[in-house]
C-alpha atoms as a printed R data frame, in Angstrom:
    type eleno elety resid chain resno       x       y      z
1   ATOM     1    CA   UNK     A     1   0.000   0.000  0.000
2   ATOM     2    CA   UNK     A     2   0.932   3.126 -0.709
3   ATOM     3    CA   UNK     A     3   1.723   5.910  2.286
4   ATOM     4    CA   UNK     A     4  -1.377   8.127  1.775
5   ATOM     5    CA   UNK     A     5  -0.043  12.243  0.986
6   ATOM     6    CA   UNK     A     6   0.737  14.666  3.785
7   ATOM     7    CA   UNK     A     7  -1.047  17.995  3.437
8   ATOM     8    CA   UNK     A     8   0.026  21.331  5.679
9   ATOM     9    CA   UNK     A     9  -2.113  24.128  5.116
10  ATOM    10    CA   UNK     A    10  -0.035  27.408  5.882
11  ATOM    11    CA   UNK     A    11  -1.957  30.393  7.267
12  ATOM    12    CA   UNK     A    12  -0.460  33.627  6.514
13  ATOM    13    CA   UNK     A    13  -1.297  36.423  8.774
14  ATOM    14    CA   UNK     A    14  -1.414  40.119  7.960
15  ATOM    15    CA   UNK     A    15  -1.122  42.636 10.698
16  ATOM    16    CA   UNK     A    16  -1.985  46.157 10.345
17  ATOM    17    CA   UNK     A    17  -0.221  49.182 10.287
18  ATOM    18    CA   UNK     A    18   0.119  50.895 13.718
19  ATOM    19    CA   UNK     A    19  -3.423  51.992 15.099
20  ATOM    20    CA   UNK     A    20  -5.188  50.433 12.196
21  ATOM    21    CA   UNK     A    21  -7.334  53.131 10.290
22  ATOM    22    CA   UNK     A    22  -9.201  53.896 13.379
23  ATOM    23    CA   UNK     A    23  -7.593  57.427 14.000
24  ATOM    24    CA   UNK     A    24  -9.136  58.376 10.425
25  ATOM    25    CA   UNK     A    25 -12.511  58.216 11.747
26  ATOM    26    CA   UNK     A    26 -11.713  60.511 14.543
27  ATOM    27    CA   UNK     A    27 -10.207  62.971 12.807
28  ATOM    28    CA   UNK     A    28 -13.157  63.194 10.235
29  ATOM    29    CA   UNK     A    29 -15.503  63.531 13.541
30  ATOM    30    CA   UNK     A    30 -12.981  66.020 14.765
31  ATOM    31    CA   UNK     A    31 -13.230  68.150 11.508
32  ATOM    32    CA   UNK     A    32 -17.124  67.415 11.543
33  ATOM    33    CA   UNK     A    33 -17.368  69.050 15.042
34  ATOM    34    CA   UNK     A    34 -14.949  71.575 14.097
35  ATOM    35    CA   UNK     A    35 -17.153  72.701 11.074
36  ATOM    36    CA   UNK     A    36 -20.079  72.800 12.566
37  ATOM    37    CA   UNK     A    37 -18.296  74.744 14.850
38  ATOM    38    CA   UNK     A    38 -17.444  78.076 13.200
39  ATOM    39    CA   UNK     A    39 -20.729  77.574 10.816
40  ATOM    40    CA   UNK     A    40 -22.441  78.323 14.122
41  ATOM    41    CA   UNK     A    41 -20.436  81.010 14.989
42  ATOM    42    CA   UNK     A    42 -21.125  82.674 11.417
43  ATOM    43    CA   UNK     A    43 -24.355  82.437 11.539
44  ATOM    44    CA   UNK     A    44 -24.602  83.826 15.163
45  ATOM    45    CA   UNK     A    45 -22.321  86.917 13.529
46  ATOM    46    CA   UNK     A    46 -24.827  87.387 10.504
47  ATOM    47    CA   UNK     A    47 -28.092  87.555 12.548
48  ATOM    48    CA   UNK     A    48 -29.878  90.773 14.004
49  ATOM    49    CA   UNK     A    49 -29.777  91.929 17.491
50  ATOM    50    CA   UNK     A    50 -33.616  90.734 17.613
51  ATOM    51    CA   UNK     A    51 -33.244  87.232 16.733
52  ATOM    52    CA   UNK     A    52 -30.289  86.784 18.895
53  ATOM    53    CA   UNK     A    53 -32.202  88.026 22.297
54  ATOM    54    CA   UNK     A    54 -35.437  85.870 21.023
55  ATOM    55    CA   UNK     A    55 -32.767  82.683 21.141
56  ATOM    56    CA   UNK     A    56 -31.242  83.714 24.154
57  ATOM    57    CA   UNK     A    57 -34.315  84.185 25.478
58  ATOM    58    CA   UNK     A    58 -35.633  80.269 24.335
59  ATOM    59    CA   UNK     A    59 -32.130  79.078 25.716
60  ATOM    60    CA   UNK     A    60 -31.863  81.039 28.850
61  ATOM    61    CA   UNK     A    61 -35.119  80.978 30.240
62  ATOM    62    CA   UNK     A    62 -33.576  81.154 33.734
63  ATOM    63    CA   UNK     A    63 -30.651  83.210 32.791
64  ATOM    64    CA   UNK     A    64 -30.938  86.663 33.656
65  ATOM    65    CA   UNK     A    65 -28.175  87.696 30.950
66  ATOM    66    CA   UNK     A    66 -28.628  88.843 27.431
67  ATOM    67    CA   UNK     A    67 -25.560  90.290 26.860
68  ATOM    68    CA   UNK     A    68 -21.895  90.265 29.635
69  ATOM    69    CA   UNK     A    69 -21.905  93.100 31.434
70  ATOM    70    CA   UNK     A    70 -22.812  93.366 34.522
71  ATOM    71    CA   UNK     A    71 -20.628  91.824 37.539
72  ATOM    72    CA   UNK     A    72 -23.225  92.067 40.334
73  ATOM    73    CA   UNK     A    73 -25.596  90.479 38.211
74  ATOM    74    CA   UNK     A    74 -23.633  87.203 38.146
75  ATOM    75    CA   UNK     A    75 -22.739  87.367 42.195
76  ATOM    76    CA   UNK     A    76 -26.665  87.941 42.758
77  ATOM    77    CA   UNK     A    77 -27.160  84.561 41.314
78  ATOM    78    CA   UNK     A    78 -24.232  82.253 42.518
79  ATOM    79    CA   UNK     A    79 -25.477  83.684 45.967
80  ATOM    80    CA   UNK     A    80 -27.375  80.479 46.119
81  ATOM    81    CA   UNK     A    81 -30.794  81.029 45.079
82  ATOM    82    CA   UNK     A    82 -32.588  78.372 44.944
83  ATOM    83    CA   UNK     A    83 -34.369  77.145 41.539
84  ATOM    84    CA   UNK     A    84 -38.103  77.512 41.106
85  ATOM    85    CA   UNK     A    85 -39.833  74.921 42.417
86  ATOM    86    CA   UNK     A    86 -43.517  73.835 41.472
87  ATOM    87    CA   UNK     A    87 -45.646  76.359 42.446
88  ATOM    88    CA   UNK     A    88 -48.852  74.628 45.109
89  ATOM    89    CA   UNK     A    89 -52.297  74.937 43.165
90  ATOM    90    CA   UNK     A    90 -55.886  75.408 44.456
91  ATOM    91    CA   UNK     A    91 -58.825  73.449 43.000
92  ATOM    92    CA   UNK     A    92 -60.868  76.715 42.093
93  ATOM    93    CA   UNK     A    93 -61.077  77.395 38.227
94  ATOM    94    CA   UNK     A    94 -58.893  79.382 37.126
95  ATOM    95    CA   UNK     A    95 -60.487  83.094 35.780
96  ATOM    96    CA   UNK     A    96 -60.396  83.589 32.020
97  ATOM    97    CA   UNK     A    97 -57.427  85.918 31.494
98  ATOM    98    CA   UNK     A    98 -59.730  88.487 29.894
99  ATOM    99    CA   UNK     A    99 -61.384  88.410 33.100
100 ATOM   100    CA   UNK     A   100 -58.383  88.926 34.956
101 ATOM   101    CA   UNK     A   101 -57.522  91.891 32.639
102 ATOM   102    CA   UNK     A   102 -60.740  93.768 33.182
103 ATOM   103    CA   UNK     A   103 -60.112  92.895 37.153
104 ATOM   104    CA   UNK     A   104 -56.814  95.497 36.754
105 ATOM   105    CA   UNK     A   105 -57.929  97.534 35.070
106 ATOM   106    CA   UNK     A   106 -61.036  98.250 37.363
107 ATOM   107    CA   UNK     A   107 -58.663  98.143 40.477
108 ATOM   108    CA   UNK     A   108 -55.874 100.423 39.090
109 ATOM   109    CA   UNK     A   109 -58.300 102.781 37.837
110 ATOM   110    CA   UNK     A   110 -59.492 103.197 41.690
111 ATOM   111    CA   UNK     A   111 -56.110 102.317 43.312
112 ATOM   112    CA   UNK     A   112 -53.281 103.815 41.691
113 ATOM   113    CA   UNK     A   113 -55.274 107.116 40.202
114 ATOM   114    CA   UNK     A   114 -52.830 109.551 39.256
115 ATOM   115    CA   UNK     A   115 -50.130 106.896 38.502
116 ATOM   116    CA   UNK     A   116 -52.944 104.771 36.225
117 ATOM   117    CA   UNK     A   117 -51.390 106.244 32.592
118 ATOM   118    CA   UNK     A   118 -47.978 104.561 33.613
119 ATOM   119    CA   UNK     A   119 -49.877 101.174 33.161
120 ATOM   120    CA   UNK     A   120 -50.849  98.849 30.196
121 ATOM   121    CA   UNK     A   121 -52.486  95.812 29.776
122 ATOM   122    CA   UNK     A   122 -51.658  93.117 27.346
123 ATOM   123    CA   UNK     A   123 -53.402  90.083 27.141
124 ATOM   124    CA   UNK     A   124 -52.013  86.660 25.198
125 ATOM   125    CA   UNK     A   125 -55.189  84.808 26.033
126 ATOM   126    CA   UNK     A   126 -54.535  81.301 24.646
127 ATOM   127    CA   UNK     A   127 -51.377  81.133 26.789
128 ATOM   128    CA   UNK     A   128 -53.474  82.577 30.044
129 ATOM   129    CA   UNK     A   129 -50.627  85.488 29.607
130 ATOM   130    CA   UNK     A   130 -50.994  88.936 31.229
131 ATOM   131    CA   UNK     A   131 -48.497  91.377 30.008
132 ATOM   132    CA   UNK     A   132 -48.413  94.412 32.789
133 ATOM   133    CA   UNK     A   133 -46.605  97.400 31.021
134 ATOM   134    CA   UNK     A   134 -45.316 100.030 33.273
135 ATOM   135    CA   UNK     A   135 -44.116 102.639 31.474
136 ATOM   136    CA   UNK     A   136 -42.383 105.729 31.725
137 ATOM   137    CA   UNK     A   137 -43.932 109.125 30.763
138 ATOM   138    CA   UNK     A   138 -42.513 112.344 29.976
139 ATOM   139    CA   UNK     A   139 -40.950 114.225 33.529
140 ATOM   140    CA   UNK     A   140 -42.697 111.277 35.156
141 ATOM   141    CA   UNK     A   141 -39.310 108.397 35.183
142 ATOM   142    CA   UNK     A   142 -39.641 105.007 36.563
143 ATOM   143    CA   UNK     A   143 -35.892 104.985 37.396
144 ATOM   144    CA   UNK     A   144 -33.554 107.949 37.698
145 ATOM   145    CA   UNK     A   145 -31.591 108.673 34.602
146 ATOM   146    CA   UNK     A   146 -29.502 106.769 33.642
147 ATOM   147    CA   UNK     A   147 -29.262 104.405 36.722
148 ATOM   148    CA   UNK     A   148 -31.308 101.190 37.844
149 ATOM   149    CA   UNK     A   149 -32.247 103.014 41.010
150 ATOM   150    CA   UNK     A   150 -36.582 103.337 41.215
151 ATOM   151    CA   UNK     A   151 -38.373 106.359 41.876
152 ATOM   152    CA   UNK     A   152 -40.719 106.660 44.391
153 ATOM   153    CA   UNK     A   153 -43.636 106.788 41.927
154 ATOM   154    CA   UNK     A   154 -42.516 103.194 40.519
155 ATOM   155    CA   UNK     A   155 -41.993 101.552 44.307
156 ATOM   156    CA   UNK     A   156 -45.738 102.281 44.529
157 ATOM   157    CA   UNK     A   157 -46.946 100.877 41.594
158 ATOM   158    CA   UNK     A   158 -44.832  97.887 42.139
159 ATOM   159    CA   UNK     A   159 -45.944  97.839 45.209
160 ATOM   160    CA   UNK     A   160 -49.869  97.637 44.387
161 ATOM   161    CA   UNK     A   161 -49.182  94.893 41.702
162 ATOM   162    CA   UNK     A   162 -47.073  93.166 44.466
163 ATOM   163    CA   UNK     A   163 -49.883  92.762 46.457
164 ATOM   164    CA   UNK     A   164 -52.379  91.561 43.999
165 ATOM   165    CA   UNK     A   165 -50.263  88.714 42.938
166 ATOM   166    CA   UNK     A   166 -48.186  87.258 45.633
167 ATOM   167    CA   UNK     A   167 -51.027  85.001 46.739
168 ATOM   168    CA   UNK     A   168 -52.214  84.245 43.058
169 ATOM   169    CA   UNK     A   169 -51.682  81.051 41.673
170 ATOM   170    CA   UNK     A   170 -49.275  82.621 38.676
171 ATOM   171    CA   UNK     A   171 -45.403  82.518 37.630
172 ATOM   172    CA   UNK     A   172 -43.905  86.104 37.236
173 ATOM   173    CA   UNK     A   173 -41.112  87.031 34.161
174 ATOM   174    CA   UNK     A   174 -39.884  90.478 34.305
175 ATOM   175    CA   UNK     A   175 -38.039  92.184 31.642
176 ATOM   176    CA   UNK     A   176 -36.389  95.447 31.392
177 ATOM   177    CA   UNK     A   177 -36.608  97.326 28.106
178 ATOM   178    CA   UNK     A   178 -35.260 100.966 27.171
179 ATOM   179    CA   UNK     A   179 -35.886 103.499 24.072
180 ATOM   180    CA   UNK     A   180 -33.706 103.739 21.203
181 ATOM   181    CA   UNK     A   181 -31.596 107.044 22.926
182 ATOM   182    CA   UNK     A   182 -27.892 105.794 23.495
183 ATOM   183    CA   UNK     A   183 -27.573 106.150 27.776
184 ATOM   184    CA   UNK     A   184 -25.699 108.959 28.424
185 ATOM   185    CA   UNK     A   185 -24.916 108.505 31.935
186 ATOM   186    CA   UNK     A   186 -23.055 106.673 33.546
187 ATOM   187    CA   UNK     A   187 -21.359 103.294 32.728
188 ATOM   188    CA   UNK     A   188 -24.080 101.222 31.983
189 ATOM   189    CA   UNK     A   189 -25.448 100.850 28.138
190 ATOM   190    CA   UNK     A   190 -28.534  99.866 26.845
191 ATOM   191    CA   UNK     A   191 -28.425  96.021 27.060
192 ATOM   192    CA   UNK     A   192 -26.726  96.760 30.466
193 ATOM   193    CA   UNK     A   193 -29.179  98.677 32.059
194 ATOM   194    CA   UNK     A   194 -32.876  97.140 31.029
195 ATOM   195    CA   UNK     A   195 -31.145  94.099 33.006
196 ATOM   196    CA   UNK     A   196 -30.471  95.898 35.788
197 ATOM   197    CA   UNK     A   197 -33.644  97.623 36.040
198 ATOM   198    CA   UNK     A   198 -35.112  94.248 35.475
199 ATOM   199    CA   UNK     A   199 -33.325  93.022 38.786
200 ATOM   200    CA   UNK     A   200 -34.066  95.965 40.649
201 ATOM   201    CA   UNK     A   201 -37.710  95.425 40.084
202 ATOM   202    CA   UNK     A   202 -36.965  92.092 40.522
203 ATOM   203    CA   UNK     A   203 -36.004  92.378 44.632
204 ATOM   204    CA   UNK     A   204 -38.622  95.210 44.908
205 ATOM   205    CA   UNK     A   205 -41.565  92.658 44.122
206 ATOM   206    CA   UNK     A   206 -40.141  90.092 46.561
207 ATOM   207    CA   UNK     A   207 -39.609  93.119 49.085
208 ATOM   208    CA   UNK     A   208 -43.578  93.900 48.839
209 ATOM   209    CA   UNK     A   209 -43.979  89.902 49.788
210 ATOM   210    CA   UNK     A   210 -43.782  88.214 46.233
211 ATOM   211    CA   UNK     A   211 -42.183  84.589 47.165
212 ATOM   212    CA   UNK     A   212 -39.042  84.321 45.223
213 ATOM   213    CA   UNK     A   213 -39.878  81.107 43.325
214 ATOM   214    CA   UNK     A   214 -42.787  82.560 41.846
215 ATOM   215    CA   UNK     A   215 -40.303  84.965 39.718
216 ATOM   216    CA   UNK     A   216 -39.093  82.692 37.241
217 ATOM   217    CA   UNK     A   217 -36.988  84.789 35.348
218 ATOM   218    CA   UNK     A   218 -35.527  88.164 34.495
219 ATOM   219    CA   UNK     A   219 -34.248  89.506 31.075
220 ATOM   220    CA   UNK     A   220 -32.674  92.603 30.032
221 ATOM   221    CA   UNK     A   221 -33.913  93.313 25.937
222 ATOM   222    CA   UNK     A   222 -32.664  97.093 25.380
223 ATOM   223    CA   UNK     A   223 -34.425  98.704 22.603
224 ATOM   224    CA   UNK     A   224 -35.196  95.814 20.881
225 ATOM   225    CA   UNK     A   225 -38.798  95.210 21.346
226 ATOM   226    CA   UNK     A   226 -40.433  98.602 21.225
227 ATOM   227    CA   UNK     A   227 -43.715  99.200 22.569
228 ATOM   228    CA   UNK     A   228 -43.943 101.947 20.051
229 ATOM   229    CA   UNK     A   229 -42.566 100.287 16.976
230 ATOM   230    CA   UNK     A   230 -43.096 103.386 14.744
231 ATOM   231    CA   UNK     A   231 -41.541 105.922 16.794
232 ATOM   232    CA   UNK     A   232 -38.435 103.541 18.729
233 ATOM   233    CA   UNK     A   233 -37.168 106.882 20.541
234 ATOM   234    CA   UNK     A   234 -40.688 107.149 22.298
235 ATOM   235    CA   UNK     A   235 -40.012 107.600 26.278
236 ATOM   236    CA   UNK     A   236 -43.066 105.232 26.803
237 ATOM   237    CA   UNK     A   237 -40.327 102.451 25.091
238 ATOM   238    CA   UNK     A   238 -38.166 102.698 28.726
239 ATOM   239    CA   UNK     A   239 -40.544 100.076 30.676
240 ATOM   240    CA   UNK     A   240 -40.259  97.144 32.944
241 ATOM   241    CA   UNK     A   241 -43.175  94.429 31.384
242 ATOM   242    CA   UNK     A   242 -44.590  91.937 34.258
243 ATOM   243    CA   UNK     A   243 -45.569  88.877 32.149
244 ATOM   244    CA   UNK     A   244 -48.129  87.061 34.624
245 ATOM   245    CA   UNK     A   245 -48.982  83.428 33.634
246 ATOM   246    CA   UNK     A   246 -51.854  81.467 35.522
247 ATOM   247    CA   UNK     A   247 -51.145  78.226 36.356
248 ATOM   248    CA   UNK     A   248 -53.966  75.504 35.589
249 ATOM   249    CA   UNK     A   249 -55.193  73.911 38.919
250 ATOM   250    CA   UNK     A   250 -55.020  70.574 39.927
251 ATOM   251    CA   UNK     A   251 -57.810  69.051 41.536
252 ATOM   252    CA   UNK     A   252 -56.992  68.285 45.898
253 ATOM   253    CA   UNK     A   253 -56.901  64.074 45.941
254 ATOM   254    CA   UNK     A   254 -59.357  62.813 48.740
255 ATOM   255    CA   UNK     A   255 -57.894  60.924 51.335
């Protein structure tokens, strides 16, 4: 018999360069990234001062910074204020904002009197939204020129609002907003100063009782949302806007 043949299979192995091709992938992320990067950045450059508040404003609901500026701002905050928390709710129905809109009007009309013409009512119904406008008139200043500082005249009417809503089931944003006229005085610019003004009336509601976690945020805006849209250099444009949102109740569980 013959001896039956021998066969040895030989495997040949291949080994990869260093790393493989791995770090390829990476760097194509890292260029991705990097891309999308400064495309971002350009278009953030290209855009007007409008629609870069109304994103800051989506992104930073809690922030109370539109623009760097202002240091005591920032040492307010890390202070350690505590978030908002969930605000308690009644069982009552909650009044139709219109309602609610004729109720201030009837009440500053026989409360404030002489100081009624600094107030305007706005009403964004299908959002249960109450915009309180207090506005400055000519000779008649909510804050002294050029500073954050309230007059006496605004302390009252902050003061009678205050009172009306610290025990209402609502959530409070306040935002600060001047006219088109550079500011003069002082150190403080535009974007600056509606911010602080914002914070000033800010600690004057929770001074009058407001509980802090009903304020849910503050926002400086400058002259870019004019009351007056046709004539932005209008005095009636320098205003702090209380935006007063009703919270839906939820019913008491039985026990």
């Amino acid at each position: 018999m013959s001896t039956p043949p021998i066969i040895i299979k030989k495997v040949k192995k291949i080994v990869a360069g260093h790393h493989g091709g791995s770090w390829k992938v990476a760097y194509a992320d890292f260029l991705a990234g990097m891309m999308t990067f400064f495309l971002l950045m350009w278009l953030i450059t290209i855009m007007e001062p409008k629609q870069r508040a109304q994103i800051a404003a989506y992104f930073k609901k809690f922030n109370i910074f539109q623009k760097a500026g202002i240091s005591m701002l920032m040492e307010y905050y890390k202070s350690g204020k505590k978030p908002p928390s969930k605000l308690p709710t009644v069982s009552q129905e909650i009044p139709p904002v219109k309602g609610e809109a004729e109720y201030f009007r009837r009440i500053i009309e026989t409360n404030l009197k002489s100081l009624r013409e600094h107030v305007l009512i706005n009403i964004e119904e299908e959002k249960k939204v109450l915009r309180l406008e207090i506005i400055e008139l000519v000779n008649k200043p909510l804050f002294y020129s050029g500073s954050a500082e309230l007059t006496p005249d605004a302390k009252k009417i902050l003061a009678f609002f205050a009172k009306e809503l610290r025990e209402r089931p609502v959530t409070i944003e306040v935002e600060g907003h001047t006219d088109a006229v550079p500011s003069r005085r002082g150190k403080l610019g535009n974007w600056e100063l509606s911010t602080a003004r914002a914070l000033s009336t800010m600690l004057e509601l929770e001074k009058n009782g407001v509980p802090p976690e009903k304020i849910i945020s503050i926002a400086g805006y400058a002259d870019n949302f004019p009351l007056f849209k046709n004539n932005p250099f209008d005095p009636r444009n320098r205003r702090i806007t209380l935006v007063v949102k009703f919270q839906e109740p939820t019913p008491i569980s039985k026990e």
